[in-house]
PyMOL Python script that loads the backbone (N, CA, C, O; Angstrom):
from pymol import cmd

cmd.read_pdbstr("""\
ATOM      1  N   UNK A   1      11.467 -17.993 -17.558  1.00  0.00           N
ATOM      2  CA  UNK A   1      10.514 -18.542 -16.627  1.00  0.00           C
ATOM      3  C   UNK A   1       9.225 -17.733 -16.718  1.00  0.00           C
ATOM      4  O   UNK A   1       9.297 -16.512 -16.574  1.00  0.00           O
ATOM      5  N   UNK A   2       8.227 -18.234 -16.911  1.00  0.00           N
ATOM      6  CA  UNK A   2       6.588 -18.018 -17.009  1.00  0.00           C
ATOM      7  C   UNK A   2       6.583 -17.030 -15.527  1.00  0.00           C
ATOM      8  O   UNK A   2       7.332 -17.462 -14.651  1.00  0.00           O
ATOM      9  N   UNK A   3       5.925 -15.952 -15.243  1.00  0.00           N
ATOM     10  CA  UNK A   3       5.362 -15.330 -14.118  1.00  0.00           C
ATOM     11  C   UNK A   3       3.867 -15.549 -13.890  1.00  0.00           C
ATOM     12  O   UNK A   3       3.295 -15.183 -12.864  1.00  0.00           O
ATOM     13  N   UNK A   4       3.475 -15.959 -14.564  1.00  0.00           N
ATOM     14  CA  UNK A   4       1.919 -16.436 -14.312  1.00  0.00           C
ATOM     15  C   UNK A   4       1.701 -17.887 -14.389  1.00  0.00           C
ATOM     16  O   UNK A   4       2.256 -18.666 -15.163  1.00  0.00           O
ATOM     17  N   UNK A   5       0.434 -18.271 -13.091  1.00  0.00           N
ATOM     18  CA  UNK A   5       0.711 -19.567 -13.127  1.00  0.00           C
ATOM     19  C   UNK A   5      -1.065 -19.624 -13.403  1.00  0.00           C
ATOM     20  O   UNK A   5      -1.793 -18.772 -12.894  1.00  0.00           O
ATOM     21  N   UNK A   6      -1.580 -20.684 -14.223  1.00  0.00           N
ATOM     22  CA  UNK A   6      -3.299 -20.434 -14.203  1.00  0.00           C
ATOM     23  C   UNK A   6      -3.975 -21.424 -12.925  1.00  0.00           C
ATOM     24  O   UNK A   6      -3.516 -22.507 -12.564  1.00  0.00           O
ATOM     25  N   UNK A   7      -4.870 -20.911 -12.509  1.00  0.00           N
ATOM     26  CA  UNK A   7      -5.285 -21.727 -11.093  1.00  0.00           C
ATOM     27  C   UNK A   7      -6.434 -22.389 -11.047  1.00  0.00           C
ATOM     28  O   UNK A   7      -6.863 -23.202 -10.229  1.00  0.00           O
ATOM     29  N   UNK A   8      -7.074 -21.759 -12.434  1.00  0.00           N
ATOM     30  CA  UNK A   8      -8.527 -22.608 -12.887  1.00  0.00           C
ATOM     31  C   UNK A   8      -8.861 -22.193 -13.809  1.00  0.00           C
ATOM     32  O   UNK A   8      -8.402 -21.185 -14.345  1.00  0.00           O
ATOM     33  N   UNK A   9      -9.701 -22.847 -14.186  1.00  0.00           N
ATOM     34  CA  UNK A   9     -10.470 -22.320 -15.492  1.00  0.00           C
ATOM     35  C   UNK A   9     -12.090 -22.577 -14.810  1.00  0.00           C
ATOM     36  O   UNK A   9     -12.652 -23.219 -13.922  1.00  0.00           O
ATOM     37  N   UNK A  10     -12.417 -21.448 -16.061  1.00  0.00           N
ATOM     38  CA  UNK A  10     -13.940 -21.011 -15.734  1.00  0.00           C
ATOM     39  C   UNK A  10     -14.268 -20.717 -16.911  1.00  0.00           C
ATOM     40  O   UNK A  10     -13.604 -19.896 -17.544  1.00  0.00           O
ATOM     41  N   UNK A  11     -15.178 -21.227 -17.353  1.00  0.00           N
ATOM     42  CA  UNK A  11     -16.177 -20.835 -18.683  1.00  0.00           C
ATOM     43  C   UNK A  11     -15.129 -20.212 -19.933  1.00  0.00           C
ATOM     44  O   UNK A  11     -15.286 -19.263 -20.701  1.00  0.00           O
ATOM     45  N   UNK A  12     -13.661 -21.488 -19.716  1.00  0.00           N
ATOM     46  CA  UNK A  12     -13.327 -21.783 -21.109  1.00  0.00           C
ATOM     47  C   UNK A  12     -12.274 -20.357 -20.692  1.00  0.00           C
ATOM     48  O   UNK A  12     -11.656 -20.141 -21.735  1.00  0.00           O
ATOM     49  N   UNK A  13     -11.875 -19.438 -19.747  1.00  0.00           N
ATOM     50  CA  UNK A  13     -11.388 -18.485 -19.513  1.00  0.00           C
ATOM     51  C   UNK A  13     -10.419 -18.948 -18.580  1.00  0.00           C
ATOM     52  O   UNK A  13     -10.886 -19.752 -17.773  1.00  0.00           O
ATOM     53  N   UNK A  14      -9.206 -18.683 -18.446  1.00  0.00           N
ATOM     54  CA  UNK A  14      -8.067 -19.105 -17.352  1.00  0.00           C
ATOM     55  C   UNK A  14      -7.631 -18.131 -16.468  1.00  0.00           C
ATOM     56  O   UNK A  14      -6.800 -17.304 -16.843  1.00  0.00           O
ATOM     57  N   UNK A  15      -8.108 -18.117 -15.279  1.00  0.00           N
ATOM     58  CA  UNK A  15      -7.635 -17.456 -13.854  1.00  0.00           C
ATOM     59  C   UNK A  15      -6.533 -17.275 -14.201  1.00  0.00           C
ATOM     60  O   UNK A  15      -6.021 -18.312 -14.623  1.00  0.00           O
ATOM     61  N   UNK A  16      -5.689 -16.142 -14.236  1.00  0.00           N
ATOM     62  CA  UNK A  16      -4.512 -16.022 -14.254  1.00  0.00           C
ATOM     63  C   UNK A  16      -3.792 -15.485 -12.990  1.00  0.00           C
ATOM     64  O   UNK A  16      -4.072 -14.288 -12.916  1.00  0.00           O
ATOM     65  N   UNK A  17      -2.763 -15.953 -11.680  1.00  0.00           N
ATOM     66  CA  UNK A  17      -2.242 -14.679 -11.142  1.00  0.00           C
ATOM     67  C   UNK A  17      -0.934 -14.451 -11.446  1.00  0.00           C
ATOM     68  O   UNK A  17      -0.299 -15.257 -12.126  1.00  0.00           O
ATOM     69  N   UNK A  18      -0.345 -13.210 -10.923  1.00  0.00           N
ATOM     70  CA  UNK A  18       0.921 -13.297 -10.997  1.00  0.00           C
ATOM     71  C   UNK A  18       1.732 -14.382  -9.952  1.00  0.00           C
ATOM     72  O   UNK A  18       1.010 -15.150  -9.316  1.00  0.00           O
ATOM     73  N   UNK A  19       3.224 -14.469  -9.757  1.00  0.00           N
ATOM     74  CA  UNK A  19       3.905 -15.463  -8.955  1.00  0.00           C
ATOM     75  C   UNK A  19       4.067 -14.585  -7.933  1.00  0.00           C
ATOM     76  O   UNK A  19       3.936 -15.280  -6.926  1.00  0.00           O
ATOM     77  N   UNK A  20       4.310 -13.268  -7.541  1.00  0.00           N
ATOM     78  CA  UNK A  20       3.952 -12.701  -6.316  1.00  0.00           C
ATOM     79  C   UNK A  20       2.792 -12.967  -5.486  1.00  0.00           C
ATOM     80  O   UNK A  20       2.856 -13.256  -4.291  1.00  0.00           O
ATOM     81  N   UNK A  21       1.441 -12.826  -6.353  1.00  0.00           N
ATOM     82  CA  UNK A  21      -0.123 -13.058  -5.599  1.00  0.00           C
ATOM     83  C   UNK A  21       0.392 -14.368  -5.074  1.00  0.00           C
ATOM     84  O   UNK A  21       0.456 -14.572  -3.862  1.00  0.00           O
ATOM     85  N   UNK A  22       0.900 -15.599  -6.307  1.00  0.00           N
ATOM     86  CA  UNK A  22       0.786 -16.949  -5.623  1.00  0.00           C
ATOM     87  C   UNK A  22       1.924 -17.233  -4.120  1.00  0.00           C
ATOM     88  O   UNK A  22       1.917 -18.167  -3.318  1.00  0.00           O
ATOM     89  N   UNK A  23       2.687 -16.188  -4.182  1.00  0.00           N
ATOM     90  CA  UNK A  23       3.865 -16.389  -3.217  1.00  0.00           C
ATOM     91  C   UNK A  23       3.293 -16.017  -1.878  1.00  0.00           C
ATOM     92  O   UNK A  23       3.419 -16.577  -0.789  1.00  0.00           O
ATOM     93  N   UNK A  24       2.405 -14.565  -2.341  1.00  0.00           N
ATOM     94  CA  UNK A  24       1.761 -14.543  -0.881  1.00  0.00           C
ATOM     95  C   UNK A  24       1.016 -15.012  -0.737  1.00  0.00           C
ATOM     96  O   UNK A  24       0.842 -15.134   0.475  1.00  0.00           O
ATOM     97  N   UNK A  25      -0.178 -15.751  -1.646  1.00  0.00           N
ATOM     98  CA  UNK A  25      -0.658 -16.460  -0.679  1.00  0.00           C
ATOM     99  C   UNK A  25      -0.436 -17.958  -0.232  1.00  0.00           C
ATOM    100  O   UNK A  25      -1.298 -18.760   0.130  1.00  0.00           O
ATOM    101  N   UNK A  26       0.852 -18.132  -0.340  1.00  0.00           N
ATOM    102  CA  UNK A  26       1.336 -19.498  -0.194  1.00  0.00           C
ATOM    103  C   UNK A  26       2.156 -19.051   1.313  1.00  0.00           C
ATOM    104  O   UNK A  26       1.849 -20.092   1.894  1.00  0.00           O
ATOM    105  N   UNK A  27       2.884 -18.356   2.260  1.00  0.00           N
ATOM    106  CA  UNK A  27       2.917 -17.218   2.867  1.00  0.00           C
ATOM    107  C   UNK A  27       1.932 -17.467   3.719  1.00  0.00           C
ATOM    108  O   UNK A  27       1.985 -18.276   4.644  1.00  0.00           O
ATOM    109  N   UNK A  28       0.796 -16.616   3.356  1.00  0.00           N
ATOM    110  CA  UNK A  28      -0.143 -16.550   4.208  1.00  0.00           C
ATOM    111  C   UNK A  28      -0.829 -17.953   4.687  1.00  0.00           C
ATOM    112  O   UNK A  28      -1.315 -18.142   5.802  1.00  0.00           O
ATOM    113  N   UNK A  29      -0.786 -18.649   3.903  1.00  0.00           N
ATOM    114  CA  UNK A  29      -1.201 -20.199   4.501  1.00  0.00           C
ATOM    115  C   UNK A  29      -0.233 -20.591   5.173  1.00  0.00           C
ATOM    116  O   UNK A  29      -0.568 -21.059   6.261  1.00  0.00           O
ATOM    117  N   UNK A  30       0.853 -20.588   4.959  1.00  0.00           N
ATOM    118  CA  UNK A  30       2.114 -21.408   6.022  1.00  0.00           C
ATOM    119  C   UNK A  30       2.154 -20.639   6.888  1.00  0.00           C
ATOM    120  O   UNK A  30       2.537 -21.118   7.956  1.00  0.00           O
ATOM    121  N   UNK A  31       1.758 -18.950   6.888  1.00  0.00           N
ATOM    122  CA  UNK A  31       2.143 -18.392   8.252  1.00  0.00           C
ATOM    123  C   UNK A  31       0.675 -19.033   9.418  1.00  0.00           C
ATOM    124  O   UNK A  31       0.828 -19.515  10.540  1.00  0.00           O
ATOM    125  N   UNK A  32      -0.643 -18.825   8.685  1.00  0.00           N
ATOM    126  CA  UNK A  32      -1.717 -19.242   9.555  1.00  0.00           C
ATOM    127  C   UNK A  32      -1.216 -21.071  10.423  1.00  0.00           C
ATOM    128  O   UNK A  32      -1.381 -21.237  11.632  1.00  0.00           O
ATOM    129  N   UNK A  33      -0.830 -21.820   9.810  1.00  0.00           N
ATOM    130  CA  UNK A  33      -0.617 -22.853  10.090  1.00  0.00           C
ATOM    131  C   UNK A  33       0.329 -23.107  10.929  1.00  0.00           C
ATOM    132  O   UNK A  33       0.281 -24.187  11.517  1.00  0.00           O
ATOM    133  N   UNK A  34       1.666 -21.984  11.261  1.00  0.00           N
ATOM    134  CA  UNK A  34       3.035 -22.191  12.030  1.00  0.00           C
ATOM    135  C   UNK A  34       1.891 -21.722  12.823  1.00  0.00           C
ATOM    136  O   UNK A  34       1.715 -22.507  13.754  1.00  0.00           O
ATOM    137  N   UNK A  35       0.803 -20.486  12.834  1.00  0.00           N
ATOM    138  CA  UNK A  35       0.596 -19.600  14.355  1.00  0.00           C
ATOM    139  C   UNK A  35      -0.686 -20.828  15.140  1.00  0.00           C
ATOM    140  O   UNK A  35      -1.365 -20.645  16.151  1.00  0.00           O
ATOM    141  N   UNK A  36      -0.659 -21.652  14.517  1.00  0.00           N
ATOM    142  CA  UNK A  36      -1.712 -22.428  15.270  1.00  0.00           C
ATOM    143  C   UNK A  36      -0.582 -23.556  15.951  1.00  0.00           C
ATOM    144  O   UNK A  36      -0.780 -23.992  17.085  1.00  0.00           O
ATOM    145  N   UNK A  37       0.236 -23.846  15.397  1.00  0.00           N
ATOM    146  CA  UNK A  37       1.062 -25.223  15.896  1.00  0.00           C
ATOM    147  C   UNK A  37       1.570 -24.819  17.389  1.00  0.00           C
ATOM    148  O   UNK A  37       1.536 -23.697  17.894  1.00  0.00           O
ATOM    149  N   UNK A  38       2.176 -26.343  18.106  1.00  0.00           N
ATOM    150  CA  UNK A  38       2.502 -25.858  19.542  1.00  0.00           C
ATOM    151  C   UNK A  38       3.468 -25.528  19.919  1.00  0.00           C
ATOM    152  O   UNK A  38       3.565 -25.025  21.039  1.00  0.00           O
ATOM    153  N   UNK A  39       4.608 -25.714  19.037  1.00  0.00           N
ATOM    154  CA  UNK A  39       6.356 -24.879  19.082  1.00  0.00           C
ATOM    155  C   UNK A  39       5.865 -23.335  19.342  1.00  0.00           C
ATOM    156  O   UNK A  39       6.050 -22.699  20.380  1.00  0.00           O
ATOM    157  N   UNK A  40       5.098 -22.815  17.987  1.00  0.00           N
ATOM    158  CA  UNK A  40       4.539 -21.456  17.516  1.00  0.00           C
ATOM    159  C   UNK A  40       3.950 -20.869  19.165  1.00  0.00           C
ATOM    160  O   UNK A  40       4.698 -20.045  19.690  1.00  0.00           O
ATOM    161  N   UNK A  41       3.261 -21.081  19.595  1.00  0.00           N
ATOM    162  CA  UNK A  41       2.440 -21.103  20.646  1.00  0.00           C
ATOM    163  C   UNK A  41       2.848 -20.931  21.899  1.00  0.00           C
ATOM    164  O   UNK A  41       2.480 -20.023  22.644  1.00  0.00           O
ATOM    165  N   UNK A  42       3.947 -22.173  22.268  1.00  0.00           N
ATOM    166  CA  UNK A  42       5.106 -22.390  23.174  1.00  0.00           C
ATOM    167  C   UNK A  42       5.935 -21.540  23.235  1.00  0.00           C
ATOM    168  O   UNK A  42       6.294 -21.104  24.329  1.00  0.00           O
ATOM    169  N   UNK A  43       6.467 -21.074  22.024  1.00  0.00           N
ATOM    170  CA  UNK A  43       7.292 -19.649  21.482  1.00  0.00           C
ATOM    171  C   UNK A  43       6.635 -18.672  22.282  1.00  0.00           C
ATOM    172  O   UNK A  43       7.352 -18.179  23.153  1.00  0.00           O
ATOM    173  N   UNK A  44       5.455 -18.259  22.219  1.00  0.00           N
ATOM    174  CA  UNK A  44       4.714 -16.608  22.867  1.00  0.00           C
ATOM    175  C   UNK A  44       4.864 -17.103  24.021  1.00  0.00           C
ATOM    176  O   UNK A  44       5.685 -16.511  24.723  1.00  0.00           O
ATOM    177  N   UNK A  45       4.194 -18.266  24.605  1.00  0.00           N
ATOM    178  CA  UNK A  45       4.464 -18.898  26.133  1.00  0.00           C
ATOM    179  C   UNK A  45       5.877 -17.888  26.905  1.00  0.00           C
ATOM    180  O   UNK A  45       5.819 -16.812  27.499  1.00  0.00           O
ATOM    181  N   UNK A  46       6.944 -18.681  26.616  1.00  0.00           N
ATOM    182  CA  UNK A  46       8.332 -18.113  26.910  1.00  0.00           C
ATOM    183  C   UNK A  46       8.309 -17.125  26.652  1.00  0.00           C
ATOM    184  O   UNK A  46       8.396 -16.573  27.749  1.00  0.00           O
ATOM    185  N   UNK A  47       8.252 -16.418  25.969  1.00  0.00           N
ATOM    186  CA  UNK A  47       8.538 -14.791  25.756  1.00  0.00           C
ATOM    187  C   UNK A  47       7.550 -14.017  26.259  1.00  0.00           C
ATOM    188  O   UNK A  47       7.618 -12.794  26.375  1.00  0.00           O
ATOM    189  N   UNK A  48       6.633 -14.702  26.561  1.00  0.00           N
ATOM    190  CA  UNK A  48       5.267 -13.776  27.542  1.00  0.00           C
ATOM    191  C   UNK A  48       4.675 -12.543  26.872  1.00  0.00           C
ATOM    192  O   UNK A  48       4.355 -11.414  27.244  1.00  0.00           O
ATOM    193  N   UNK A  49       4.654 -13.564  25.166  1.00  0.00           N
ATOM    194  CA  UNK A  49       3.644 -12.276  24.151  1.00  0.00           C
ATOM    195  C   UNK A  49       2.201 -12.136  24.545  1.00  0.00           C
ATOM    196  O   UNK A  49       1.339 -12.682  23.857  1.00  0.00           O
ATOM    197  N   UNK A  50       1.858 -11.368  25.716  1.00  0.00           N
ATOM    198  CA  UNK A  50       0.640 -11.558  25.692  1.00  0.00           C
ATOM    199  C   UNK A  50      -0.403 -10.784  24.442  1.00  0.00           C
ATOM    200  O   UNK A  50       0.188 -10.369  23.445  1.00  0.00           O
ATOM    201  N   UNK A  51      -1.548 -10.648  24.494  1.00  0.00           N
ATOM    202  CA  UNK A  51      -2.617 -10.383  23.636  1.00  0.00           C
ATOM    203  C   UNK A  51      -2.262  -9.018  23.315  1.00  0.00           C
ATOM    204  O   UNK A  51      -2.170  -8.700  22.129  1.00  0.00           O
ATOM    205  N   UNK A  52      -2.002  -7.966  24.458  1.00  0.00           N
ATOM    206  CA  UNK A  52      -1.519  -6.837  24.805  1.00  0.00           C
ATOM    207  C   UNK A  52      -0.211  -6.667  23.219  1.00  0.00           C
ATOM    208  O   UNK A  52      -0.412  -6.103  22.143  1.00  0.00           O
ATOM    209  N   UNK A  53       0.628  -7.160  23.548  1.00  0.00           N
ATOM    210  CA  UNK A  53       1.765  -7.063  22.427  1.00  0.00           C
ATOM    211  C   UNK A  53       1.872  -7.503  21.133  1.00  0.00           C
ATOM    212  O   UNK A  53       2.580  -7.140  20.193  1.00  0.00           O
ATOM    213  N   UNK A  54       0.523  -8.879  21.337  1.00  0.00           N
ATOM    214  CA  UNK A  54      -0.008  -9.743  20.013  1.00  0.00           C
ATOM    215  C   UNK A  54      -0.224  -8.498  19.172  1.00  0.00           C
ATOM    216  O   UNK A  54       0.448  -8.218  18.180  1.00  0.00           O
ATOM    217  N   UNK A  55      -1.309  -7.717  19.700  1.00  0.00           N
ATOM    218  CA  UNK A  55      -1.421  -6.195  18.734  1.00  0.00           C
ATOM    219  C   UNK A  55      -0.800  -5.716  18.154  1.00  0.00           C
ATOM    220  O   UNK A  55      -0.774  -5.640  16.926  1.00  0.00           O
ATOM    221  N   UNK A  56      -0.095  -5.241  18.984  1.00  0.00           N
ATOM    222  CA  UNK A  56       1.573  -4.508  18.401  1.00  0.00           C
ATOM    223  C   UNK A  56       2.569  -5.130  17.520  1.00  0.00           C
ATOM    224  O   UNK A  56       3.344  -4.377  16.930  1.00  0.00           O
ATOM    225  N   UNK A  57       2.688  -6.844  17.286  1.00  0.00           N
ATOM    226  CA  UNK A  57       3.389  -7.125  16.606  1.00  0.00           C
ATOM    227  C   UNK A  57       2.193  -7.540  15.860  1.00  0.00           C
ATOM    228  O   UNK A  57       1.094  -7.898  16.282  1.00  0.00           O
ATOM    229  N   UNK A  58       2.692  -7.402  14.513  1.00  0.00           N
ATOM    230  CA  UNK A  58       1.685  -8.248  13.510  1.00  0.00           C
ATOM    231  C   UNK A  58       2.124  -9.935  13.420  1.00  0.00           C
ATOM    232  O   UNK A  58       3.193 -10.415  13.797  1.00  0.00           O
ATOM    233  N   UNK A  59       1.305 -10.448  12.985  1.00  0.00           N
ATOM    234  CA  UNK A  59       1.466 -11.942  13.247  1.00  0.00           C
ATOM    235  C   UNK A  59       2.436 -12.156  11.873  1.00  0.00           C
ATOM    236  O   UNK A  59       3.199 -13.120  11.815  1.00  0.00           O
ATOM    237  N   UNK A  60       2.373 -11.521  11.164  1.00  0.00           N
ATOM    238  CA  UNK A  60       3.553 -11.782  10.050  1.00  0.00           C
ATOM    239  C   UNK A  60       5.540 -11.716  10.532  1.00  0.00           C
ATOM    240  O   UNK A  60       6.524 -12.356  10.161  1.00  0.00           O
ATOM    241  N   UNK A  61       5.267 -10.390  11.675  1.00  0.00           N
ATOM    242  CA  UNK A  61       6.471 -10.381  12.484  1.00  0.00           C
ATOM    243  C   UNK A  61       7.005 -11.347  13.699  1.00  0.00           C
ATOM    244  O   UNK A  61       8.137 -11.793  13.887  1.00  0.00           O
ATOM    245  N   UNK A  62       5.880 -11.504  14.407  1.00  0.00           N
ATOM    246  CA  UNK A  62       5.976 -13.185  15.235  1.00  0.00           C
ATOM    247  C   UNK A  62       6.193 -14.114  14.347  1.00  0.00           C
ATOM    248  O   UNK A  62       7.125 -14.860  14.646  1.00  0.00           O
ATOM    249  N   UNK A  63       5.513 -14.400  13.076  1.00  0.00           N
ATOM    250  CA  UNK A  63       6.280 -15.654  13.053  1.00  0.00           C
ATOM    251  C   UNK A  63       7.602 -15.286  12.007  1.00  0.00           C
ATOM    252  O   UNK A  63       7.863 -16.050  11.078  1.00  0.00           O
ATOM    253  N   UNK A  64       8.104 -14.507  12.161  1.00  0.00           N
ATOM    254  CA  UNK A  64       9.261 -14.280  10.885  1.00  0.00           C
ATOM    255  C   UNK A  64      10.237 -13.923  12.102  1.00  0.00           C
ATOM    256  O   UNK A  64      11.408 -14.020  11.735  1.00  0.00           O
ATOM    257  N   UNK A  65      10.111 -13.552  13.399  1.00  0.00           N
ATOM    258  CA  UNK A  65      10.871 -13.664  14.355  1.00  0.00           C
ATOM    259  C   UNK A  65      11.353 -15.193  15.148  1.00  0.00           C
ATOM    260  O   UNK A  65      12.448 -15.447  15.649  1.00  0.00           O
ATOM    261  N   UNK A  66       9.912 -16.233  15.044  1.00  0.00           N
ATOM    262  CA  UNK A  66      10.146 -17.111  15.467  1.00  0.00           C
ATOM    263  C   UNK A  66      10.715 -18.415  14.735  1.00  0.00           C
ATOM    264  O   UNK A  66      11.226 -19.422  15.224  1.00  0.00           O
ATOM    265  N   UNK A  67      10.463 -18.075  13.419  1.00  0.00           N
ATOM    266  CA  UNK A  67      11.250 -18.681  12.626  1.00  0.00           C
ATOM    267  C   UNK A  67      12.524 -18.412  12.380  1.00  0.00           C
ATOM    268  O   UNK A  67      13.206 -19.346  11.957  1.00  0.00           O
ATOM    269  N   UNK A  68      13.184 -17.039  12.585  1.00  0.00           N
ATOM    270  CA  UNK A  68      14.489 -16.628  12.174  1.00  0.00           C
ATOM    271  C   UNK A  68      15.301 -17.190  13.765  1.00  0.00           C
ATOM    272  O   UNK A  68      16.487 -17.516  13.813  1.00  0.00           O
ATOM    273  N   UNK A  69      14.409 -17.201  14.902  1.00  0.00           N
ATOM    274  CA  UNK A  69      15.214 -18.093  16.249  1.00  0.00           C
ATOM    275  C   UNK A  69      15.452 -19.572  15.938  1.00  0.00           C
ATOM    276  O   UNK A  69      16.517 -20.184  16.016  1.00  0.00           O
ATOM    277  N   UNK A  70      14.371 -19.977  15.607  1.00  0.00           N
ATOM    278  CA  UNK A  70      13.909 -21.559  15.583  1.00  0.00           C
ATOM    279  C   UNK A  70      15.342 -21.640  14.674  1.00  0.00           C
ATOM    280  O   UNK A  70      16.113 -22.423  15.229  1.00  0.00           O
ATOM    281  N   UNK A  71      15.818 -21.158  13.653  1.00  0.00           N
ATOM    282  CA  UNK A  71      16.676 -21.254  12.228  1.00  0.00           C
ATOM    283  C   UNK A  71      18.486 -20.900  13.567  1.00  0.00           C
ATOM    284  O   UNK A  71      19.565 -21.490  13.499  1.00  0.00           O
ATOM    285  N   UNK A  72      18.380 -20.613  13.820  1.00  0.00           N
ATOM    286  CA  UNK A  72      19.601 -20.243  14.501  1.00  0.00           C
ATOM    287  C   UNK A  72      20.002 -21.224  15.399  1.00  0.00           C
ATOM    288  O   UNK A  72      21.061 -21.830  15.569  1.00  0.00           O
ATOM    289  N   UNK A  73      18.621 -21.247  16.079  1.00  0.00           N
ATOM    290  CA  UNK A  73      18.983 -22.568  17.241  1.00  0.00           C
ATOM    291  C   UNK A  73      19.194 -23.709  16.411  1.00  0.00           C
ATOM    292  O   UNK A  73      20.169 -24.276  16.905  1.00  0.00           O
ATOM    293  N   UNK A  74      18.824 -24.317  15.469  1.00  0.00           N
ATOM    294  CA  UNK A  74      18.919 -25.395  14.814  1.00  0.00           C
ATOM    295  C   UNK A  74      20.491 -25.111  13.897  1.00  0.00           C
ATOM    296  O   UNK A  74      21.134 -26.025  13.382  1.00  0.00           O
ATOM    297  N   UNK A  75      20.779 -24.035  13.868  1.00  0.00           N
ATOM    298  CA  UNK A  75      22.261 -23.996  13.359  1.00  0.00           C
ATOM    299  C   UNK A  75      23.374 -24.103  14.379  1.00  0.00           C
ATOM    300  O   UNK A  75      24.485 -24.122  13.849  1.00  0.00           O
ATOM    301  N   UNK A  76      23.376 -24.172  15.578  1.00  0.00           N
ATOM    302  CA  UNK A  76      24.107 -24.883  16.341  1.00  0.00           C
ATOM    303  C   UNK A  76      24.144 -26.027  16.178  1.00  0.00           C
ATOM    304  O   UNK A  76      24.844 -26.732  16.905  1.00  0.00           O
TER     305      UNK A  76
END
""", "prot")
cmd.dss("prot")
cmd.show_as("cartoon", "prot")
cmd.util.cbc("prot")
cmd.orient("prot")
């Protein structure tokens, strides 16, 4: 399996990244997009994450917490 995927070309030259760069930033777009939705949102609601704790957790850990609940409850 290829580890590089090309993402454009430019003046006959091919962007190359690795499949890590592309993983995170594929990652970082799905995480921005869960933290805007209203489950995501509704989630801090109930648990009373205010701004105060928003700090303290990084938003990579909110949503890898709220996804690993969301994943459990749906396995009942």
């Amino acid at each position: 399996m290829n580890k590089f995927n090309v993402t454009s070309w430019n003046n006959n030259s091919a962007k190359v990244i690795t499949k890590n760069e592309s993983e995170s930033r594929m990652w970082d777009g799905l995480k921005q997009a869960i933290a805007v939705s209203s489950g995501f949102q509704r989630w801090q609601l109930e648990r009373k994450i205010n701004e105060g704790q928003q700090q303290n957790l990084s938003l990579d850990r909110q949503v890898s917490i709220y996804l690993r609940e969301t994943l459990e409850t749906l396995a009942y």
